[in-house]
C-alpha positions in Angstrom: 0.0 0.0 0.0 1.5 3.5 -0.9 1.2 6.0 1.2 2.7 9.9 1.6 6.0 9.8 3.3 9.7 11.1 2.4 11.9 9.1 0.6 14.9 9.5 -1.5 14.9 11.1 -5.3 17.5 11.2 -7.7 18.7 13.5 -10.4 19.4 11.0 -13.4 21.2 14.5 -15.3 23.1 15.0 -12.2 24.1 11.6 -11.3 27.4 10.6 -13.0 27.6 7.0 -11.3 30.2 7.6 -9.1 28.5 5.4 -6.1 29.3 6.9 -3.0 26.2 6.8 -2.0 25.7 3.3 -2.2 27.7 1.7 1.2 26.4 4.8 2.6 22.9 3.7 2.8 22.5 0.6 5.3 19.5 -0.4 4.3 20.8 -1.5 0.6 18.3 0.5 -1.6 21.0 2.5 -3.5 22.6 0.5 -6.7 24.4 1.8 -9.2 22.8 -0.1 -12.4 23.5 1.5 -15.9 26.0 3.9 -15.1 23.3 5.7 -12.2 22.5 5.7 -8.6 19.2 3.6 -8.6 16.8 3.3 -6.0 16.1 -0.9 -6.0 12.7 -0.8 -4.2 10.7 2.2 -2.5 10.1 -0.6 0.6 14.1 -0.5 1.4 14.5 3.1 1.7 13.5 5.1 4.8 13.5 8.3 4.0 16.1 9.8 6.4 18.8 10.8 3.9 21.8 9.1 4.9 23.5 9.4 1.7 22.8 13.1 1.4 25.8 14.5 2.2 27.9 11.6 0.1 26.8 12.8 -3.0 29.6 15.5 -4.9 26.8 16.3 -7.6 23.7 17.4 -5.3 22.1 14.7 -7.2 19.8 13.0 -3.8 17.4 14.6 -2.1 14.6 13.6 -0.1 11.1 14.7 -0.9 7.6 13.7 0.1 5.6 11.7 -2.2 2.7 9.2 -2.3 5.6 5.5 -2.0 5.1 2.1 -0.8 5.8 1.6 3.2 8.8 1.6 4.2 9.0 -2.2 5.5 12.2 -2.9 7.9 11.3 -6.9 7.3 11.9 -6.7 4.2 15.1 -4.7 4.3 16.7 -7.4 6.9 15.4 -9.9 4.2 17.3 -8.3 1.3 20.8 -8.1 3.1 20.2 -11.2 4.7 19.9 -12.6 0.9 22.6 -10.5 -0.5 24.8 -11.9 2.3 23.9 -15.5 1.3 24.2 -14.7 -2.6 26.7 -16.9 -4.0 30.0 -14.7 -5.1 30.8 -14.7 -8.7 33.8 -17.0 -9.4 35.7 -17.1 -12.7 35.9 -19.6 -15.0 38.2 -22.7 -14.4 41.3 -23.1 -16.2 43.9 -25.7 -16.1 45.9 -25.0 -13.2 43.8 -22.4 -12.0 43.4 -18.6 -13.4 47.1 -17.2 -14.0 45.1 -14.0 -13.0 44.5 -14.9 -9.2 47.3 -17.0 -8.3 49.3 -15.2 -5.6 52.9 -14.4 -6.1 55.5 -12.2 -4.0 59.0 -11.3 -5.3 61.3 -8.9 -5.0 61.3 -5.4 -7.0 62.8 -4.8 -10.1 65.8 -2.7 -8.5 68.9 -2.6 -10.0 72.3 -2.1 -8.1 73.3 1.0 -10.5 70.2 2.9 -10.3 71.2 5.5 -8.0 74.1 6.5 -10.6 72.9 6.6 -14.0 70.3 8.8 -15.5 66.8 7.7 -16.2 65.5 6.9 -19.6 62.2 4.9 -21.3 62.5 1.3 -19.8 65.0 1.8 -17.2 62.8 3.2 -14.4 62.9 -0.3 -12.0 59.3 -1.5 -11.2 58.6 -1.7 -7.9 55.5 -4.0 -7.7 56.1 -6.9 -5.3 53.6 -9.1 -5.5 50.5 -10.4 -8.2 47.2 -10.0 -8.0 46.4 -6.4 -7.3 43.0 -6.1 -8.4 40.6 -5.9 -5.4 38.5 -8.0 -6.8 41.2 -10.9 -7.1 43.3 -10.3 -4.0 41.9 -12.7 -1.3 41.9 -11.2 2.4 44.8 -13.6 3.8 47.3 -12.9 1.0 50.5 -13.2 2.2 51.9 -9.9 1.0 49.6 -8.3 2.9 50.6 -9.1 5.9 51.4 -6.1 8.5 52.1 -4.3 4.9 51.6 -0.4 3.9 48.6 -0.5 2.0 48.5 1.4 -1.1 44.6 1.5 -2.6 44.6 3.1 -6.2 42.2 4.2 -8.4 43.2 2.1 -11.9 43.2 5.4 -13.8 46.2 7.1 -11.4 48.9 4.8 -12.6 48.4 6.2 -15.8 47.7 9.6 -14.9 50.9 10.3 -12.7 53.9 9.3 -14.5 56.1 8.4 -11.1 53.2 6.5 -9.6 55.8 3.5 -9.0 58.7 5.6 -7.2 56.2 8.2 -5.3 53.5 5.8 -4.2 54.3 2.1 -4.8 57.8 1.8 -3.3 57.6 -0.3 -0.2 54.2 -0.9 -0.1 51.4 -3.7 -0.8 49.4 -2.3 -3.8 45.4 -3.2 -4.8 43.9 -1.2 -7.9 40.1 -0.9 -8.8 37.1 1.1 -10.4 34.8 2.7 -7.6 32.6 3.3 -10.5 31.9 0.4 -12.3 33.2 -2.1 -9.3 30.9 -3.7 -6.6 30.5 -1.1 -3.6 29.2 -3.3 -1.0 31.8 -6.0 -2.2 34.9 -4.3 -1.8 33.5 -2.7 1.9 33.3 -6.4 3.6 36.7 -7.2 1.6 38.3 -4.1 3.1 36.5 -4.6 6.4 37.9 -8.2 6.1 41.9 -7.4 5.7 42.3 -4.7 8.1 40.7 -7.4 10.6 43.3 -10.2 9.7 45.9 -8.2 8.0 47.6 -6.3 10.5 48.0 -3.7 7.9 50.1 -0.5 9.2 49.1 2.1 7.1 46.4 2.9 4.5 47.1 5.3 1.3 43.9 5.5 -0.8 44.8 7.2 -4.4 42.2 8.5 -6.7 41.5 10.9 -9.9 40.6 14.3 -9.2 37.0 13.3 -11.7 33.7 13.0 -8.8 33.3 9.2 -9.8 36.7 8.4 -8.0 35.3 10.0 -4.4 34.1 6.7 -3.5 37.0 5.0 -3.4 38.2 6.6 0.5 34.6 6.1 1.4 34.7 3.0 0.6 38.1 2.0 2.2 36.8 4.2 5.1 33.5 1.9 5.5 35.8 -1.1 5.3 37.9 0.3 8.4 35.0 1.5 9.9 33.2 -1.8 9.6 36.3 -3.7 11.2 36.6 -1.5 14.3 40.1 -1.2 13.8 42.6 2.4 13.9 44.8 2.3 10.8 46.1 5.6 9.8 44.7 6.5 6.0 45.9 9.1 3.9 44.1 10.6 0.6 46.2 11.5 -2.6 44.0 13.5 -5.4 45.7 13.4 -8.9 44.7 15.9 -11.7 44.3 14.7 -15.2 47.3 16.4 -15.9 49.1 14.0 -13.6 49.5 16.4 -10.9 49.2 16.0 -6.5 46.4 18.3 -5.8 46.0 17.4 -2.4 47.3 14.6 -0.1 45.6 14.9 3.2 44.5 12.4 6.4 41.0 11.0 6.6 39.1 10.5 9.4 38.1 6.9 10.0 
């Protein structure tokens, strides 16, 4: 039955699908589906604007309109159900997906590099371990392990030409998409390796564009979620592959 009660509208022209708002709403009824904050079923949202003041584009507000009840039942059945949803595995290869298997090694360094100049190819990597997708890094890798934790946006690598020397050196590194990736997934992967991790420290790095804001929240829901103090920094790159601002965030 529909009655008159607030509840949560969005701007489809000022929506640019960055999803911030999504693991800011715990009732689930935010999705990002076609490139835009959804709302997945008047029933799951309450009205209260949690994820007001997420939003970079204004694009949420809450306004009063004739919408079904809101019906709590129902929201503790959808998470309960998202919770038991079976996880998306990849396909199985022989020997299992070169992509996920989980390798450490030493960084490309070479003894003369302090004392010759740099040119193309002879800038050492210094990547130390396989995978670094979120999606694919599992929370008991090994590399992770009381590590520096370096979360990037997979457009800054790119973007900032010394992204290995000024960022990666010394430092466990996972890469995604807070735009097109799975919000709620990476939260309970976050919340899960700051629980068994021990990591030290937390850099999250991300494009200076509105759809790469919900990376930190997301890392920050993660922490947040596993009741644990890890310092976390925030580095904004331009387009232009500059440091705009790198400053603490408040867990």
């Amino acid at each position: 039955m529909k009655i008159k009660r607030k509840i949560i509208q969005i701007d489809e022209d000022q929506c640019d699908g960055c999803g911030v708002c999504v693991p800011s709403c715990a009732e689930g009824a935010l999705q990002i589906i076609d490139g835009k904050a959804r709302l997945v079923a008047e029933k799951y949202c309450d009205g209260l604007g949690a994820c007001l003041g997420e939003c970079p584009n204004d694009a949420l507000k809450v306004i009063e309109r004739d919408a079904e009840d809101f019906d709590e039942k129902a929201v503790e059945e959808y998470l309960h159900s998202k919770e038991k949803a079976p996880q998306k595995k990849p396909l199985p290869m022989a020997g299992g997906c070169p992509s996920a298997r989980i390798q450490s090694f030493a960084p490309a360094v070479s003894c003369q590099e302090a004392n010759r100049p740099v040119s193309h190819g002879d800038t050492p990597s210094a990547l130390t371990h396989w995978p670094i997708q979120i999606h694919l890094v599992p929370p008991t890798a090994p590399f992770l392990k009381g590590a520096d934790l370096l979360v990037a946006a997979d457009c800054t690598p790119i973007a900032y030409p010394n992204f290995h020397r000024d960022f990666l050196k010394g430092k466990a590194v996972m890469v995604g998409c807070p735009k097109f990736d799975d919000a709620d997934e990476y939260v309970e992967k976050f919340a899960a390796i700051f629980q068994a991790a021990g990591i030290k420290s937390i850099t999250v790095v991300t494009m200076e564009v509105p759809c790469c804001q919900g990376l930190p929240m997301i890392v920050r829901k993660g922490l947040e979620l596993s009741r644990k103090k890890i310092p976390l920094e925030h580095v904004i790159i331009s387009t232009r592959g500059e440091v705009l601002r790198a400053q603490p965030v408040m867990a």
